[in-house]
C-alpha positions in Angstrom: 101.7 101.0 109.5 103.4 100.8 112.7 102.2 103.9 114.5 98.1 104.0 114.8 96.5 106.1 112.3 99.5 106.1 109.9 98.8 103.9 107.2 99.9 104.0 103.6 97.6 105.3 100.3 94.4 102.4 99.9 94.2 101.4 96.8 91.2 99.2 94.9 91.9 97.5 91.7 88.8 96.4 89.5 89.9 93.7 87.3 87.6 91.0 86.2 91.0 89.0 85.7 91.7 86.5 88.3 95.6 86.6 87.3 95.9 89.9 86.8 94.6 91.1 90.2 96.7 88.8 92.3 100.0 89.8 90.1 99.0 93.8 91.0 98.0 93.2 94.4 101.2 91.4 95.2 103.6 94.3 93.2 101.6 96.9 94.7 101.5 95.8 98.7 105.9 95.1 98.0 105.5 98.6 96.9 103.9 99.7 100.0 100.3 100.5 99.7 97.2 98.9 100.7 95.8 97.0 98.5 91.9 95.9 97.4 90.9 94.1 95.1 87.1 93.5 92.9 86.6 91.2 90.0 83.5 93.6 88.8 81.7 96.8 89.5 79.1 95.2 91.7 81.9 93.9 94.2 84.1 97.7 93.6 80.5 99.6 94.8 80.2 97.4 97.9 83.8 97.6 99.1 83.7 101.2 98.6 80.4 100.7 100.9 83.2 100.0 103.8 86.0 101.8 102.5 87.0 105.6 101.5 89.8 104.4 99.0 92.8 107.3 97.6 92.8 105.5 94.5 90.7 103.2 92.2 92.7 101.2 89.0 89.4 100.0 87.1 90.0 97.7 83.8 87.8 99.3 80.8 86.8 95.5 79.7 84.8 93.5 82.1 81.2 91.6 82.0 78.7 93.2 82.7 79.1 96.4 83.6 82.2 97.8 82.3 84.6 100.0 83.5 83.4 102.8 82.3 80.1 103.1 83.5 81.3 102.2 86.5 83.5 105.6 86.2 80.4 107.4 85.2 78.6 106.5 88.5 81.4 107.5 91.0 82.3 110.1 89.6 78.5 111.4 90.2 79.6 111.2 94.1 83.1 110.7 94.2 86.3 112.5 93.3 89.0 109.9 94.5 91.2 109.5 91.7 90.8 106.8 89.0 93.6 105.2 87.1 92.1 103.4 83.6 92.9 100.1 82.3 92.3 99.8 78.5 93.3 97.5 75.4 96.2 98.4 73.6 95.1 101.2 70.5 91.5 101.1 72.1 91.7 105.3 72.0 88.0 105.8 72.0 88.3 103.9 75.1 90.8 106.4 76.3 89.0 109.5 75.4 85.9 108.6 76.6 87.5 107.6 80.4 89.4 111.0 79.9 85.9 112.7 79.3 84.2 111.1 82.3 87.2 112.1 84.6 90.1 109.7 85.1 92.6 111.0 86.0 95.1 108.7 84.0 95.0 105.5 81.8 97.5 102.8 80.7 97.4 100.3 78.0 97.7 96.5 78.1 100.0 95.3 78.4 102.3 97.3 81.1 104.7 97.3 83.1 104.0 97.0 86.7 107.2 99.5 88.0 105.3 101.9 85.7 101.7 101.9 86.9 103.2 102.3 90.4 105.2 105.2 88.9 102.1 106.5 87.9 99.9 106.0 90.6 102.4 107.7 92.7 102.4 110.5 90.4 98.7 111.0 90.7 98.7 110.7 94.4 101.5 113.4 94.5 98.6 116.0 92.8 95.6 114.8 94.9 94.3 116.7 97.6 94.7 115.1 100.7 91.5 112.5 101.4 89.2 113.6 104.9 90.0 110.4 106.7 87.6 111.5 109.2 84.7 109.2 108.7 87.1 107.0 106.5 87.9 103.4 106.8 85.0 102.8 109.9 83.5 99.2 109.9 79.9 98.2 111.6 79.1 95.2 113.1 75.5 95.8 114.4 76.0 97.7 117.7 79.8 97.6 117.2 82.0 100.3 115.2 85.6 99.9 114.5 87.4 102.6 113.9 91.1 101.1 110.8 92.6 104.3 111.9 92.9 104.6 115.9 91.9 100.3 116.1 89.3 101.4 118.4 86.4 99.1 118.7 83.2 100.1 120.5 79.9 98.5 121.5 76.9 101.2 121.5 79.5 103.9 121.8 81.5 102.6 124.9 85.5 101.3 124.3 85.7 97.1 124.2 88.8 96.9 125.3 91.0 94.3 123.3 94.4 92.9 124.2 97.3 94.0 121.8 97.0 90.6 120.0 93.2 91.0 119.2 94.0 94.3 117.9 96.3 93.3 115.5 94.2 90.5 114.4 91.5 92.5 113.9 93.0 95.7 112.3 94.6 92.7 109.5 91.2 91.7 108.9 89.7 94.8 108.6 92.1 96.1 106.3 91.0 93.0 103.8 87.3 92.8 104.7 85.6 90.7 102.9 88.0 88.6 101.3 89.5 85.4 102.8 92.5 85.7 105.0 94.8 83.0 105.4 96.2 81.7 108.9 99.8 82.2 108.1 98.7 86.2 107.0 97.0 86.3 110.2 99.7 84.6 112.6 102.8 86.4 110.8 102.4 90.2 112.7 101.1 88.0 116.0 104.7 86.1 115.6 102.2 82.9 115.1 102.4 82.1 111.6 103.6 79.0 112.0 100.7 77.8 114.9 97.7 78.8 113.4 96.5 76.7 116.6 97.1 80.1 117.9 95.0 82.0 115.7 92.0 79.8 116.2 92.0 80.4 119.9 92.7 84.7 119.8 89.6 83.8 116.5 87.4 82.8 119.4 88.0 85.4 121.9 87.8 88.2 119.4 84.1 86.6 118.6 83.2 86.9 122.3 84.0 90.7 122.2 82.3 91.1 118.4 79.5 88.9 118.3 76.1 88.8 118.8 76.2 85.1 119.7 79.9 83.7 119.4 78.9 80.0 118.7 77.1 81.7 115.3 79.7 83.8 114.0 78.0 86.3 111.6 80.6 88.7 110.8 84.0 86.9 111.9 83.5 83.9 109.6 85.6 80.8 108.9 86.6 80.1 105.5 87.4 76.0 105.3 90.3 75.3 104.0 91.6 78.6 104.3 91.0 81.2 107.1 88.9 83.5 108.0 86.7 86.3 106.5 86.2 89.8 108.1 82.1 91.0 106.6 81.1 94.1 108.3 77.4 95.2 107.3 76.8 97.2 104.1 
């Protein structure tokens, strides 16, 4: 992701396991992808709201609603490719997914090397996503564009300094879901001063904000961070 608008396959993985999801977001981002994740369909839908993803790992087994329904109702709108997550010998699990349009499936348990193996392999035969309108995030009268970092205010440039930028491009890239300070300080050199990252925090507010002192989209997380929410 150094040069602007180059940025590795997004990928969203549906697991309603906690463990799980942290285990294939951390193999899959030391892979080199970005990397999403949802603990149930409800969550998937709304970052899919934000984001146009190249690929969706979704877990057959969840509560509620299960995986694949979930398949059935993007694949009404949506042909981005779907990798399925099923119990081991659960074939009717398999064939049905197959029927509805994944592209591939894997039993539990797996190995991690060869789900990347395969996602790789079903990225190879996709066609190439239109990243025209993709990855654009609204904050009331502000729209910032993942791909060129380009935020604008009722259409005109806000200009931000090269730190800002990469502050905000880190959070947009996992909106919605806490960010600690050492994430955020580590491409701003600042990882260890997250003294730092409090005071860019505040300035990026000023520029994103409706009223800075009420943060409604560049929220603090205690304990933690901060928390990227662009509007539905």
């Amino acid at each position: 992701m150094d040069e602007i608008g180059t940025y590795p396959p997004h990928i969203l993985v549906v697991d309603d396991d906690n463990r799980l999801r942290r285990l294939l977001k951390k193999f899959l981002v030391e892979t080199g992808y970005m990397v999403a994740v949802a603990a149930n369909a409800e969550e998937a839908r709304r970052q899919m709201g934000v984001f146009q993803f190249d690929l969706l790992v979704v877990d057959v087994m969840m509560p509620g609603e299960d995986g694949l329904s979930l398949t059935r109702s993007v694949r009404l709108e949506n042909t981005v490719p779907i990798l399925m997550l099923t119990a081991m010998g659960e074939a009717s699990d398999r064939i049905r997914g197959l029927e509805l349009g994944v592209d591939d499936y894997m039993a539990k348990p797996f190995e991690p090397k060869e789900l990347a193996l395969r996602i790789s392999s079903i990225l190879r035969r996709a066609p190439p996503v239109d990243t025209s309108t993709a990855r654009e995030l609204k904050f009331g009268p502000c729209r910032y564009d993942v791909a060129l970092q380009r935020l604008t205010r009722d259409g005109a440039t806000v200009h931000l300094t090269v730190a800002e930028a990469d502050l905000l491009k880190t959070l947009a890239l996992r909106a919605g879901e806490p960010v600690e300070r050492t994430s955020l300080g580590a491409p701003l050199g600042h990882a260890g001063n997250p003294r730092t990252i409090d005071v860019q925090i505040t300035r990026l507010r000023r520029k994103l904000e409706p009223d800075p002192r009420q943060p409604r989209y560049l929220q603090t997380v205690r304990g933690t961070g901060y928390l990227l929410r662009p509007d539905p």
